[in-house]
N, CA and C of each residue as an Amber inpcrd file, in Angstrom:
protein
   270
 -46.0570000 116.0430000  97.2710000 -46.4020000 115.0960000  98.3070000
 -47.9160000 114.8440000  98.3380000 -48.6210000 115.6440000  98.1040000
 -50.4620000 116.2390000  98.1920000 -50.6700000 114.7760000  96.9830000
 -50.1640000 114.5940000  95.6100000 -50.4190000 114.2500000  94.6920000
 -50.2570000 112.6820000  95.1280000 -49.2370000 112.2180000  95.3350000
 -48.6100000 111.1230000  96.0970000 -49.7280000 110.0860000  96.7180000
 -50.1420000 111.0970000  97.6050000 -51.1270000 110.7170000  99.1180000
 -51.9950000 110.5700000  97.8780000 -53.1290000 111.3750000  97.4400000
 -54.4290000 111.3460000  96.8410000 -54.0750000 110.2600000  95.6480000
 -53.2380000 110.0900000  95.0800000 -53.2700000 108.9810000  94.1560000
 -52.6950000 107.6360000  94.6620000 -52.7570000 107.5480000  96.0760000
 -52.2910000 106.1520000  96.9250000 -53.7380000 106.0160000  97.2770000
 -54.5220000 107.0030000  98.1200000 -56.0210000 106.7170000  98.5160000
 -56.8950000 106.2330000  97.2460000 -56.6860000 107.3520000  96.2450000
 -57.6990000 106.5420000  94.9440000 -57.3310000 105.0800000  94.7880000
 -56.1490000 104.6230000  94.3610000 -55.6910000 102.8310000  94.2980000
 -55.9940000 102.3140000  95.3730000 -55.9630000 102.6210000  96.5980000
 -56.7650000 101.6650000  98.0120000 -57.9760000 101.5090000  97.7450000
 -58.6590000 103.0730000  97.0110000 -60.2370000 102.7580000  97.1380000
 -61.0610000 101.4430000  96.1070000 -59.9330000 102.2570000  95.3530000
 -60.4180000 101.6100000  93.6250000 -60.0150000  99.7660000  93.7550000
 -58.6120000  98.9800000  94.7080000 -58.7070000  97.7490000  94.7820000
 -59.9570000  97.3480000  95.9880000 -59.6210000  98.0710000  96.9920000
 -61.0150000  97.5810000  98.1010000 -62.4140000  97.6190000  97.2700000
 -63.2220000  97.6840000  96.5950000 -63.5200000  98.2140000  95.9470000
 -63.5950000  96.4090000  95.2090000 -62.8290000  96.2930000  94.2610000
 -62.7890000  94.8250000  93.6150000 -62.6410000  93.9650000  94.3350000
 -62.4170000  93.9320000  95.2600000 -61.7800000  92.8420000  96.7280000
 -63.0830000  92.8860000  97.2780000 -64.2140000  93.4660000  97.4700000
 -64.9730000  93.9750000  98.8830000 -66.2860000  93.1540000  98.3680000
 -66.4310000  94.1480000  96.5680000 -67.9790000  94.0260000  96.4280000
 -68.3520000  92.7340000  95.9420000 -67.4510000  91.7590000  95.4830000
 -68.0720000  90.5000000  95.1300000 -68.2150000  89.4110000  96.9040000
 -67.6870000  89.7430000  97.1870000 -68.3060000  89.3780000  98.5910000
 -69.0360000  89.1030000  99.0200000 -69.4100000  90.2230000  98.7790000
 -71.0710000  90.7690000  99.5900000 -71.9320000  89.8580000  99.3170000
 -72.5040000  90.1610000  97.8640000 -73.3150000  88.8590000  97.7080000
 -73.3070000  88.1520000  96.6420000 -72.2800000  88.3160000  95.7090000
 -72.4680000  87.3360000  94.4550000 -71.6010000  86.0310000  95.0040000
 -72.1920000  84.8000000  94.6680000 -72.0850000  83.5400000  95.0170000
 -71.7840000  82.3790000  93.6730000 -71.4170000  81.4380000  93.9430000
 -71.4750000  80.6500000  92.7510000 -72.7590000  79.7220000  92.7730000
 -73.1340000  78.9330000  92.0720000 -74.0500000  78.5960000  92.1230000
 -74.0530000  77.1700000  92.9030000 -73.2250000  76.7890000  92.9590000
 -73.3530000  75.4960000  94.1570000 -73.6350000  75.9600000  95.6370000
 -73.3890000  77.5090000  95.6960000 -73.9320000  77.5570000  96.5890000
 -75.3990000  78.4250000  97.5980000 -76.2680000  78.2540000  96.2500000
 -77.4070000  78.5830000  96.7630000 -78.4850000  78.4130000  96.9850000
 -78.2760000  76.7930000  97.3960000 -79.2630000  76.5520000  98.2510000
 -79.2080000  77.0500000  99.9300000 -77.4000000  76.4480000 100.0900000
 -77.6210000  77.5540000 101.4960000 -77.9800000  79.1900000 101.5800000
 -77.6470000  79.6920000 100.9480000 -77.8410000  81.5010000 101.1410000
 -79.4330000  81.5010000 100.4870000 -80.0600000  80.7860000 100.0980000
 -81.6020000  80.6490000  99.6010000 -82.5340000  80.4140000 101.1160000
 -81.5390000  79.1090000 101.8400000 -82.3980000  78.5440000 103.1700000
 -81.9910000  79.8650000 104.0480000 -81.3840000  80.4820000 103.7600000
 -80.9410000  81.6350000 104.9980000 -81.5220000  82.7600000 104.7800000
 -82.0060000  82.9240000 103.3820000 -83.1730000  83.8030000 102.9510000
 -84.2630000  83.5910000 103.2590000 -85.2390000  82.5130000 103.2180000
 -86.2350000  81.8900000 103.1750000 -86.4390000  81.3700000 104.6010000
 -85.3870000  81.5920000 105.6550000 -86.1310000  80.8850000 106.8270000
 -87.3380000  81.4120000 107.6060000 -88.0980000  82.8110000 107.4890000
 -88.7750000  83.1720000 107.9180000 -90.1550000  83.5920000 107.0100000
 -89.9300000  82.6580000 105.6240000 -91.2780000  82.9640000 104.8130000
 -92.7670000  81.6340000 105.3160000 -93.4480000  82.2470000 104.8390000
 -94.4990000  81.9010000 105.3470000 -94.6550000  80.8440000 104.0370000
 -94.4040000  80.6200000 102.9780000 -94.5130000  80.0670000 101.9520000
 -92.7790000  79.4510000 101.5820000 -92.5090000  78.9470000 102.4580000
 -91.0960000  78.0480000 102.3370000 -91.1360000  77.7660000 101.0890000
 -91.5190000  76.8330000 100.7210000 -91.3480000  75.8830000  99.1050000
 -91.3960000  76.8240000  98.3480000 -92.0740000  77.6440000  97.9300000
 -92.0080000  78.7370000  97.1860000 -90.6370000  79.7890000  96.7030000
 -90.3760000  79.9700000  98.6480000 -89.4910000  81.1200000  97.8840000
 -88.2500000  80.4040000  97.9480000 -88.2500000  79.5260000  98.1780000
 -86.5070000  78.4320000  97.9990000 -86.7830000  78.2980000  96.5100000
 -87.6890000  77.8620000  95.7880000 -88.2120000  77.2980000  93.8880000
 -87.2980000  78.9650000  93.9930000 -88.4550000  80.0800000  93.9410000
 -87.9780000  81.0300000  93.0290000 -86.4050000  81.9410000  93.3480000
 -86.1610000  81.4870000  94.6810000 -84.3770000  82.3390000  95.1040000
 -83.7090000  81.1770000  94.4060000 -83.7200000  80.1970000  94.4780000
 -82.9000000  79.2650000  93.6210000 -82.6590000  79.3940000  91.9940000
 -84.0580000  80.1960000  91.8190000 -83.8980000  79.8440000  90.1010000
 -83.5910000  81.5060000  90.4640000 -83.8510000  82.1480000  91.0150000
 -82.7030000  83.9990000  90.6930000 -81.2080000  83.7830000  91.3400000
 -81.2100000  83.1510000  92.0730000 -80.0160000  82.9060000  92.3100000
 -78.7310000  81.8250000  91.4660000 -79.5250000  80.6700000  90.6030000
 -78.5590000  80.5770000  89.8630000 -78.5110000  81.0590000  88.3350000
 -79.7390000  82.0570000  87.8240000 -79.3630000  83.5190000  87.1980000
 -78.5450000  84.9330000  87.5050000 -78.6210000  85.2210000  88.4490000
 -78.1770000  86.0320000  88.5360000 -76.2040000  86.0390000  89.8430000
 -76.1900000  84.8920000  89.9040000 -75.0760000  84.1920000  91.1360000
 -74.9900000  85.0750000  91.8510000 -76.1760000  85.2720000  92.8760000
 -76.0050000  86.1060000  93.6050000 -77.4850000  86.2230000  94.3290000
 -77.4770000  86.4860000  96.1600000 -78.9850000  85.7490000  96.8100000
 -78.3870000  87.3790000  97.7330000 -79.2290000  88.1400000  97.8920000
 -79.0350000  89.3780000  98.7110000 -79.0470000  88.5120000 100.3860000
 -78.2860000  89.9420000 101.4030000 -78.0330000  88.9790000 102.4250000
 -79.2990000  89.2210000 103.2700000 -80.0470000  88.4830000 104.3630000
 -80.6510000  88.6840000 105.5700000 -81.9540000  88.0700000 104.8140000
 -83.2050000  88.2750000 104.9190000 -84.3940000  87.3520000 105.0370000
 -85.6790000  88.4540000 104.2010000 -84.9810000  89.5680000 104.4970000
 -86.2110000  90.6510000 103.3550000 -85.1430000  91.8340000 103.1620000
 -85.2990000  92.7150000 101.7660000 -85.0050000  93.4090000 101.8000000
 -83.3420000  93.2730000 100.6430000 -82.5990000  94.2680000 101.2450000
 -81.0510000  94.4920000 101.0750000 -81.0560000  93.7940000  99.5940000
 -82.0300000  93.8720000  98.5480000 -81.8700000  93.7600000  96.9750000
 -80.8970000  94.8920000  96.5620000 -80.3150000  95.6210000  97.1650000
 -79.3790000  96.7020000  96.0830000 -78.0320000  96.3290000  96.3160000
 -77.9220000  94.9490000  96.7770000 -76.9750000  94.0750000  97.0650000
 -76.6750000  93.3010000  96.0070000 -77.9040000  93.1210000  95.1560000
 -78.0630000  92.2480000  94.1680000 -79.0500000  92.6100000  92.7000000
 -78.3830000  93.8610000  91.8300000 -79.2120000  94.0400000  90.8760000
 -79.9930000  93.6640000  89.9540000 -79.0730000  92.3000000  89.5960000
 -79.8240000  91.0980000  89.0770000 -81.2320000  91.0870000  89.0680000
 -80.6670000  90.7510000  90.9950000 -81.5780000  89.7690000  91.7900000
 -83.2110000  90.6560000  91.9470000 -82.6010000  91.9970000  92.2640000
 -83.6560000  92.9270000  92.0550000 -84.8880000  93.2070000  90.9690000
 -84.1440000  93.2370000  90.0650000 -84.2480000  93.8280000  88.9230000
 -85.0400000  92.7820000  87.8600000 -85.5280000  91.1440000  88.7380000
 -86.3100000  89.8420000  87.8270000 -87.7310000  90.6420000  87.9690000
 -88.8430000  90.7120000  87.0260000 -89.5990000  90.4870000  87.7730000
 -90.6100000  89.3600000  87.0330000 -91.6690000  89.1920000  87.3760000
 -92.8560000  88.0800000  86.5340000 -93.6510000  88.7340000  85.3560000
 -94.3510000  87.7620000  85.2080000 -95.5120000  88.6850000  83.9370000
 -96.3150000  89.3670000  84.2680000 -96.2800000  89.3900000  85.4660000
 -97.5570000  90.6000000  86.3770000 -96.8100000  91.7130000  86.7730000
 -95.4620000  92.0420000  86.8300000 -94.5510000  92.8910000  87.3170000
 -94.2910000  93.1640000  88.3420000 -94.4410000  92.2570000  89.1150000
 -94.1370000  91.8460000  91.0500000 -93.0700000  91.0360000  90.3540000
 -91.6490000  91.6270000  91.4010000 -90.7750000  90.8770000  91.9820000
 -90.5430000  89.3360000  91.9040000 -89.6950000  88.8350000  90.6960000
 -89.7890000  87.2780000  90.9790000 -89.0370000  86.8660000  92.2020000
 -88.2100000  87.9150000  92.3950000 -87.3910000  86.6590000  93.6320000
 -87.6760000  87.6920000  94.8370000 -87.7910000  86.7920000  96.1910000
 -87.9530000  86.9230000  97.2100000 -87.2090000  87.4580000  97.8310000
């Protein structure tokens, strides 16, 4: 019965799991200009970081959620950086 249970919880975890994490934040690319403007509404350099979340976002299909931060949402997205080695996307 022990075996049963623990190999019903592993298959719940393991589909929630494929069901859950594309969710979060990978997107297609038509749609990121909105999740870019919902990133970008509180930068001080608007035009900027809409250019560069747009161009990581339709590399990587995927814009981390909230306005700073929460990149381990998006490894991609994390993980660009420039020729100076700062962070391309915002």
């Amino acid at each position: 019965m022990k075996p049963f249970f623990a190999t019903l919880l592993f298959c719940s975890l393991l589909l929630s799991f494929f069901f859950l994490e594309p969710a979060i934040a990978y997107e297609d690319a038509s749609n990121c200009s909105k999740k870019c403007s919902d990133r970008c509404i509180v930068a001080g350099v608007k035009d900027r970081c809409l250019k560069y979340c747009g161009i990581c976002c339709a590399e990587c299909k995927c814009v981390p959620s909230g306005t700073y931060g929460n990149k381990h949402e998006c490894p991609c997205y994390r993980d660009k950086v420039n020729n100076k080695g700062k962070s391309k996307c915002p």
